[in-house]
C-alpha positions as CSV (number, residue, x, y, z in Angstrom):
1,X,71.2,-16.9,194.3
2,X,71.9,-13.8,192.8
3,X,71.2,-12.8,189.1
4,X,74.0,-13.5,187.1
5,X,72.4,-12.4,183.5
6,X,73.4,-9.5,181.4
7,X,71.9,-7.7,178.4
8,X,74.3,-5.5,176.5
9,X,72.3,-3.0,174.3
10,X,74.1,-1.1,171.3
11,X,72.0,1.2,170.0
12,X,72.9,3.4,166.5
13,X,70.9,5.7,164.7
14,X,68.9,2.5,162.8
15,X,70.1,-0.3,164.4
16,X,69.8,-2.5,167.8
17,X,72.8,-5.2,168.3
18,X,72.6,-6.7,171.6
19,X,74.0,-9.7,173.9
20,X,72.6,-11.7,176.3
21,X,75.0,-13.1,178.8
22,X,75.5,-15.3,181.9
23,X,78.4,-14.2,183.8
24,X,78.4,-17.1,185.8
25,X,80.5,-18.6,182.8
26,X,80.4,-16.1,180.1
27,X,78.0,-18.0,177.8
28,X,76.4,-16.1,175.0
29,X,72.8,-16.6,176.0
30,X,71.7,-14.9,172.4
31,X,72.8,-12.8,170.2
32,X,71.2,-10.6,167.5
33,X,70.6,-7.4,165.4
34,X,68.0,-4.9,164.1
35,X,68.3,-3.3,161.0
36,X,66.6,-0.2,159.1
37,X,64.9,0.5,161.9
38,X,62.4,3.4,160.7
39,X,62.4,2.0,157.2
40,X,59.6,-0.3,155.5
41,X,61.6,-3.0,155.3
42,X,63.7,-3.6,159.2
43,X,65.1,-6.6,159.8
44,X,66.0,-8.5,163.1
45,X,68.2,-11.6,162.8
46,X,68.5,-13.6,166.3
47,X,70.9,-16.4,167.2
48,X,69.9,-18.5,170.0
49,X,72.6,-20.1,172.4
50,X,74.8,-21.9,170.0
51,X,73.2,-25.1,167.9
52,X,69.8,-23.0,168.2
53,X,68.3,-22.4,164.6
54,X,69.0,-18.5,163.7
55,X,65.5,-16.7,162.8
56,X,64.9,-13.7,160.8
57,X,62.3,-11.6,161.3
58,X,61.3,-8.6,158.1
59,X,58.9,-6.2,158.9
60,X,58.3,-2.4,159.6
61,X,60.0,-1.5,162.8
62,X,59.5,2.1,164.0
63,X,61.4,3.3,166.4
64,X,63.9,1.8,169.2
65,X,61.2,1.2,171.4
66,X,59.4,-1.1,168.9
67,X,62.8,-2.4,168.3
68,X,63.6,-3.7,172.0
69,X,60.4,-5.3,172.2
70,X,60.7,-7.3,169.1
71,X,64.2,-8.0,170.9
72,X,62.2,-9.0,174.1
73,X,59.9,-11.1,172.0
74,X,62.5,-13.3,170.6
75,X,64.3,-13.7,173.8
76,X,61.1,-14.7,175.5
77,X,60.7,-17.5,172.6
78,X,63.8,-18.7,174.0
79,X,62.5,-18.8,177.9
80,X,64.8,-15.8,178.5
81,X,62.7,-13.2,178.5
82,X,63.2,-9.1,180.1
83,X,61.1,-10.3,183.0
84,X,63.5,-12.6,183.9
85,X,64.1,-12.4,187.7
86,X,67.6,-13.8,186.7
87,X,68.7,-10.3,184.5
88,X,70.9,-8.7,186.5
89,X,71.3,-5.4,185.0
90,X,70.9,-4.0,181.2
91,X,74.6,-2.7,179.6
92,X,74.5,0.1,177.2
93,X,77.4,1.1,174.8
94,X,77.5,5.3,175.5
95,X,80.1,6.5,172.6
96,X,81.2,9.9,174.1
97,X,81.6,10.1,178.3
98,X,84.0,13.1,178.0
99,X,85.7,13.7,180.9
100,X,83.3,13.1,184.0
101,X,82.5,9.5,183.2
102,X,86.0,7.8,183.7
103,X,83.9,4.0,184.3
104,X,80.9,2.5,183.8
105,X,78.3,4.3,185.8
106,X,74.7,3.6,186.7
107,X,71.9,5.7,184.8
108,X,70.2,8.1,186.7
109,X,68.5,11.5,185.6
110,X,71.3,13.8,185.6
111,X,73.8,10.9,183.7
112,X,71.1,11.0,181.0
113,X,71.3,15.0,181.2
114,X,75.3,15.0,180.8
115,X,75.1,12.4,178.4
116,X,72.7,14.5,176.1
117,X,75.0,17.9,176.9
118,X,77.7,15.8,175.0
119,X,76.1,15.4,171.9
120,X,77.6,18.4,169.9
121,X,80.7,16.2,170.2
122,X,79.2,12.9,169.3
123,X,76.1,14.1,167.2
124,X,75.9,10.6,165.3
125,X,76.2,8.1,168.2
126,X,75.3,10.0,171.8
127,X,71.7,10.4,170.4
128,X,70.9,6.7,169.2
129,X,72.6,5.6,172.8
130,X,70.3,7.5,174.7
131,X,67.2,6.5,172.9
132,X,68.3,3.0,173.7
133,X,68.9,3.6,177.5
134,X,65.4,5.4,177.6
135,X,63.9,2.7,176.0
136,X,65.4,0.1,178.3
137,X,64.6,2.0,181.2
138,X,60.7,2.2,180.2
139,X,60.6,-1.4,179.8
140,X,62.7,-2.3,183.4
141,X,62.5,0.9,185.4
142,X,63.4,-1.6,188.2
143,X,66.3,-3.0,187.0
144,X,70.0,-1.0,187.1
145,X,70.7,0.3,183.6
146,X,74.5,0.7,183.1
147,X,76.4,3.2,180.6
148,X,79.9,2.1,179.8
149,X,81.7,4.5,177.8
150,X,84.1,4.1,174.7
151,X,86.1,7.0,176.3
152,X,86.4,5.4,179.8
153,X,89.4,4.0,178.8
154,X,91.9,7.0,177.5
155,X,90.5,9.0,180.2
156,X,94.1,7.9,181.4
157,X,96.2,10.0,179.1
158,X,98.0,12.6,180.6
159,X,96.9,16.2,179.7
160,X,100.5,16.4,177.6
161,X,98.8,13.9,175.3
162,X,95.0,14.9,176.0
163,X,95.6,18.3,175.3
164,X,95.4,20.1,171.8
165,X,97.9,23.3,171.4
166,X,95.0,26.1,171.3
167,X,93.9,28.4,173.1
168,X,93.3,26.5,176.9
169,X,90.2,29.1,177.4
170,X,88.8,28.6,174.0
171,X,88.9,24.9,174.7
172,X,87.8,24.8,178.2
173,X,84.6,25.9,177.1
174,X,83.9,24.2,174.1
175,X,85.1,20.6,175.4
176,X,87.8,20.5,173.0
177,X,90.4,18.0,173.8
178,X,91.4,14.4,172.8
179,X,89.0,11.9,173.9
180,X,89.4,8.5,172.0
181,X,86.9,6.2,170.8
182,X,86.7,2.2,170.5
183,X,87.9,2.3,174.5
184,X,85.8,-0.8,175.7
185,X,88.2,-2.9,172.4
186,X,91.3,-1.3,173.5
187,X,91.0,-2.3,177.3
188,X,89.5,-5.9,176.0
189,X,92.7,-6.3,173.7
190,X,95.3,-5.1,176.0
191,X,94.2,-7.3,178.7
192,X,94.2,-10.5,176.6
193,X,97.9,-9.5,175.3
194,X,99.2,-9.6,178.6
195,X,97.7,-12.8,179.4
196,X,98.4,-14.2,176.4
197,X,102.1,-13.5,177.0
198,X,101.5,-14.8,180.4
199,X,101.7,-11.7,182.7
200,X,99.6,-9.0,184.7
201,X,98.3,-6.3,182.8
202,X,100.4,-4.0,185.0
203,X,103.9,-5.9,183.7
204,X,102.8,-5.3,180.0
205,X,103.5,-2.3,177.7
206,X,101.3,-2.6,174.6
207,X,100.6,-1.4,171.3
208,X,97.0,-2.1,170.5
209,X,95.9,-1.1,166.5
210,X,91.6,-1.5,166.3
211,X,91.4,-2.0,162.6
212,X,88.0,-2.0,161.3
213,X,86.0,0.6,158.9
214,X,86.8,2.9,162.1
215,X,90.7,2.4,163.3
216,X,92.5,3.4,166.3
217,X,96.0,3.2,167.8
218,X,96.4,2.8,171.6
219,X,99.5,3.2,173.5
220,X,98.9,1.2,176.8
221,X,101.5,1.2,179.5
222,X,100.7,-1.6,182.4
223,X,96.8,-1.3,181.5
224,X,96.7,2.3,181.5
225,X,96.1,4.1,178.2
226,X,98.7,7.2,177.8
227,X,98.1,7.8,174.3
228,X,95.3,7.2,171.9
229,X,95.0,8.0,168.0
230,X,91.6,9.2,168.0
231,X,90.7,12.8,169.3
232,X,87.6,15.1,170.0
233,X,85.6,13.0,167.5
234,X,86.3,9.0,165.3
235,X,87.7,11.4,162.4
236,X,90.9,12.2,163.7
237,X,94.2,9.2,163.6
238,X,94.5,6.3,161.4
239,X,93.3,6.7,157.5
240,X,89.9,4.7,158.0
241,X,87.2,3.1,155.6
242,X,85.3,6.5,155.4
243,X,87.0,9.3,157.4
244,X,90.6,11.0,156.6
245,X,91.9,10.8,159.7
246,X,94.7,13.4,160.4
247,X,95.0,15.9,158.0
248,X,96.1,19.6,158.1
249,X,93.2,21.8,159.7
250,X,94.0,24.3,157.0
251,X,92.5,22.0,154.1
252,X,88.9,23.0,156.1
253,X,89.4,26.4,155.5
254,X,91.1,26.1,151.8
255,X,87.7,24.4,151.1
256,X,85.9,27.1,152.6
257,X,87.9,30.1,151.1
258,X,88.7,28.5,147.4
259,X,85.9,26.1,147.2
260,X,83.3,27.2,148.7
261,X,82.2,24.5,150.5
262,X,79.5,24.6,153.6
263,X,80.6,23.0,156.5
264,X,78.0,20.5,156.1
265,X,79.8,19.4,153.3
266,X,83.1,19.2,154.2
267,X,82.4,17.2,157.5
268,X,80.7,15.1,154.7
269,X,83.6,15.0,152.8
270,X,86.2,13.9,155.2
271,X,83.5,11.4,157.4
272,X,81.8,9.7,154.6
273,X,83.7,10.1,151.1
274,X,87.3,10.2,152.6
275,X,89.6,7.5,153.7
276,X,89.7,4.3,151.5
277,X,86.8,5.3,149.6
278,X,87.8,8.6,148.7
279,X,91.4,7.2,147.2
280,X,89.8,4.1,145.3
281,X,86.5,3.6,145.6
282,X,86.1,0.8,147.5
283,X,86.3,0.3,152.1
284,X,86.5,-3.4,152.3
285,X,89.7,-4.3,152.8
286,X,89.4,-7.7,151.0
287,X,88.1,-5.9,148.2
288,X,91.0,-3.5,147.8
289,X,93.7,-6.2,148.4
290,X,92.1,-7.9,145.0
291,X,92.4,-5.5,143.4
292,X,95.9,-4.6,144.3
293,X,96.7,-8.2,143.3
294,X,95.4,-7.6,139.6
295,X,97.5,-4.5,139.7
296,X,95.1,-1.9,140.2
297,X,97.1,1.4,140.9
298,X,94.3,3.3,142.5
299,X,93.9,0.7,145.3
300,X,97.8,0.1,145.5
301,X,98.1,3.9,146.5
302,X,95.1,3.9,149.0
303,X,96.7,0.1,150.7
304,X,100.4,2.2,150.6
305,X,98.5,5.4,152.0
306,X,97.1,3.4,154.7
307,X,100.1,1.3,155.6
308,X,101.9,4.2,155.7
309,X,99.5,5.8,158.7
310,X,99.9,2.8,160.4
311,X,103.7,2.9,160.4
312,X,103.5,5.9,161.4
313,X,101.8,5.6,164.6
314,X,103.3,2.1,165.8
315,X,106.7,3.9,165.4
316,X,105.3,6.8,167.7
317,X,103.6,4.7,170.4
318,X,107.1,3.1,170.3
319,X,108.8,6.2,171.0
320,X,105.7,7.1,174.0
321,X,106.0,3.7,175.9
322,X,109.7,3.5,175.4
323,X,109.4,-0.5,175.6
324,X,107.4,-2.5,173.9
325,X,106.2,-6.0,174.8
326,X,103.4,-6.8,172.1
327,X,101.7,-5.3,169.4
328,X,97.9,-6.6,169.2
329,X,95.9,-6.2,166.1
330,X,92.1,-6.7,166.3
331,X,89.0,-6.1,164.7
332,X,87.6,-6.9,161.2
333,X,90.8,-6.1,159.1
334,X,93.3,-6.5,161.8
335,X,92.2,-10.0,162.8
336,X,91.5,-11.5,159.3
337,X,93.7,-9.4,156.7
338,X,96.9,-11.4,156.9
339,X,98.7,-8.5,154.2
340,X,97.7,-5.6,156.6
341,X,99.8,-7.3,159.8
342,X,102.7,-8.0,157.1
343,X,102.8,-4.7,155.3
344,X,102.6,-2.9,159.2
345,X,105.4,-4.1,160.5
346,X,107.5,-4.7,157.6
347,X,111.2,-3.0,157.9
348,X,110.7,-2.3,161.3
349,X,112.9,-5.2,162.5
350,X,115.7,-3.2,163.9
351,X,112.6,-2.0,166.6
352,X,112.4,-5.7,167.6
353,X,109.1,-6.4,165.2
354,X,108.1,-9.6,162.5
355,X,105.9,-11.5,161.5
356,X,106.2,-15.5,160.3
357,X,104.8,-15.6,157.6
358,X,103.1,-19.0,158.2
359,X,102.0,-18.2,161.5
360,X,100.2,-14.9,160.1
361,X,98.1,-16.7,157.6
362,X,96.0,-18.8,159.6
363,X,93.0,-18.0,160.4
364,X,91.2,-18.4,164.0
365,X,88.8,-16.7,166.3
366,X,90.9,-17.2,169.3
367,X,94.1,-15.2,170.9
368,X,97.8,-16.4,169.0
369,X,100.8,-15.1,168.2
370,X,102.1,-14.4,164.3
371,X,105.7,-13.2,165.4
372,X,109.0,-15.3,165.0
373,X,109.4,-17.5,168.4
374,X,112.7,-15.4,169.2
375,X,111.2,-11.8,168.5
376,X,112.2,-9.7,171.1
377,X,108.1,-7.6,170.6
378,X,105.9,-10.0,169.6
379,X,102.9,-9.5,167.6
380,X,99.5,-10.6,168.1
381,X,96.1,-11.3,166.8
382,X,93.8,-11.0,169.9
383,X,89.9,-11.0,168.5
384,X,88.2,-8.2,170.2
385,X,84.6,-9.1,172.3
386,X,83.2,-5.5,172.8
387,X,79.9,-7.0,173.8
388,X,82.1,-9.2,177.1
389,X,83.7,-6.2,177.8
390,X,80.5,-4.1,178.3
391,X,78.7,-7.3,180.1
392,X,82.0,-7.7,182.5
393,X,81.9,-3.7,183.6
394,X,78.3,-3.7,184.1
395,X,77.8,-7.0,185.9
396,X,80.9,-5.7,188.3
397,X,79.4,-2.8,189.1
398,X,76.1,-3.8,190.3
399,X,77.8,-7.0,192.0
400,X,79.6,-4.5,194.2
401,X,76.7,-1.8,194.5
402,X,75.2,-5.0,196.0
């Protein structure tokens, strides 16, 4: 019998999260995450198969590769072990594919080499993913090590929504065009819409909004992405935890010129002290909503601010698909803030969108719908699995290489 077990690998500049999964029914194996990796104080927390007691390991961790064997340590405890002869393959999370890498693709020296030439466009996340395929690959050389790639997904677009309106010359060789981020969530999502309404990806048009302390729109039409709110880089779209999202290029140069900021410091500005936390203060959602319910008029403007983005690109993914079968929210805020999915959609009935206002306060970690039975576009809650996504694309691929 063939090897049916995955391990999904994603690896940021200090942390590990990983997956182990059997895709003979899609059980969760283990689960876990390093921390501070680098720092005197790391941390690895690992949860066995469910009803398996969680551990917690605290102790200097060095690098990645001290990290995946502490990983491989754990797992071993468990009997499941990177010897395995039941591990299939080893999934990695790549951030940035550009435009060559269009699905997930096995790791060989020259995808290493294009992955590493993209790293002027993903400088915080292409580096930290290839240590962690490196690392994988030193522990298994024998076994296939897979990259699937957030921008897989809106490689799709056509160029009238790909492109930006410069200079085609200037951008050819630079790389500069719109990319999209969060693509392994937005092909998850959009898949479990249309089979939560009961049809083939291919017979569903859907809106798909990845709310977390990153957000991105998605414009899918029958499974294919055609428009997508993030561009060359995570900063530009939706008003995020950290980043600005879209804002006039000019303000760069204003801060330049007039106030004579580096450009370190403004890519620091509008990455890390922008979005949410530049209007109040505060990125967690649940945070901001309390204090917009004790009348705080710093967070009201930021949760207004950041409705108001969001209204903004449903209406024009409206207007790009033309019809409109669901919208799907997902991710931290969009699966558990019940005033996000109200305040998004609300006014917009004359486009066909609600919400019931009972239905939209429960709480679950499964697929449901929070729109009136009669809506004409419903709206869902469809709990992203990043991790099943990666695991699904890698264990495909090496069952067909086979």
């Amino acid at each position: 019998m063939s090897p049916t077990r995955v391990l999904v690998l994603n690896s940021g500049s200090s942390s590990l999260k990983y997956q182990l999964l059997d895709m003979r029914d899609r059980a969760r194996l283990a689960t876990g995450l390093v921390e501070r990796i680098g720092e005197r104080t790391s941390r690895l927390r690992h949860t066995p198969r469910s009803g398996g007691t969680v551990r917690e390991r605290t102790e200097p961790i060095a690098d990645h590769a001290a990290a995946l064997k502490t990983v491989a340590e754990e797992l071993a405890a468990d009997g499941l072990g990177l010897d395995s002869p039941e591990l299939a393959a080893i999934g990695h999370r790549v951030v940035h594919g550009g435009k060559l890498f269009t699905e997930p693709t096995v790791v060989d020296d020259a995808v290493l080499a294009e992955i590493e030439r993209l790293i002027p466009v993903a400088p915080l996340h292409n580096p930290a993913n290839l240590t962690g395929i490196r690392t994988a690959r030193a522990l298994r050389p024998d076994l296939p090590q897979v990259a699937v790639f957030d921008t897989a997904f809106h490689t799709t677009m056509p160029e009238s929504a790909a492109r930006y309106a410069i200079d085609v010359r200037t951008a050819d060789e630079h790389r500069i065009r719109r990319y999209g981020f969060h693509g392994t969530s937005h092909a998850y999502v959009s898949r479990a819409t249309a089979r939560l309404l009961g049809k083939a990806p291919e017979d569903v048009n859907v809106i798909v909004l990845h709310l977390g302390n990153g957000a991105s729109a998605s414009a899918v039409r029958g499974g294919r992405c055609v428009d997508t709110s993030m561009g060359l880089t995570p900063l530009e779209g939706l008003v995020m935890g950290t980043r600005s999202g879209d804002i006039d290029p000019a303000v760069i140069f204003h801060l330049a010129r007039v106030g004579k900021m580096s450009i370190d410091e403004i890519d620091t500005l509008l990455n890390k002290r922008s979005g949410l936390v530049g209007l109040c203060g505060d990125n967690d959602m649940r945070e901001i909503r309390r204090r917009v319910d004790e009348g705080d008029e710093a967070a009201t403007l930021a949760f207004e601010i950041y409705i108001h983005r969001l209204k903004k690109y449903i209406g024009a993914y409206y207007a790009v698909l033309g019809t409109v079968d669901a919208i799907a929210f997902t991710a931290g805020v969009g699966e558990n803030a019940a005033p996000v999915r109200a305040a998004a959609v609300a006014g917009l009935e004359t486009l066909g969108l609600a919400v019931d206002d009972a239905l939209n306060t429960v709480r679950g970690d499964t697929p449901r719908l929070i729109s009136p039975a009669d809506a004409r576009v419903k709206v869902a809650v469809v709990p992203t699995d990043e991790e099943l996504e990666i695991a699904t694309q890698t264990y495909a691929l090496v069952e067909n290489s086979n």
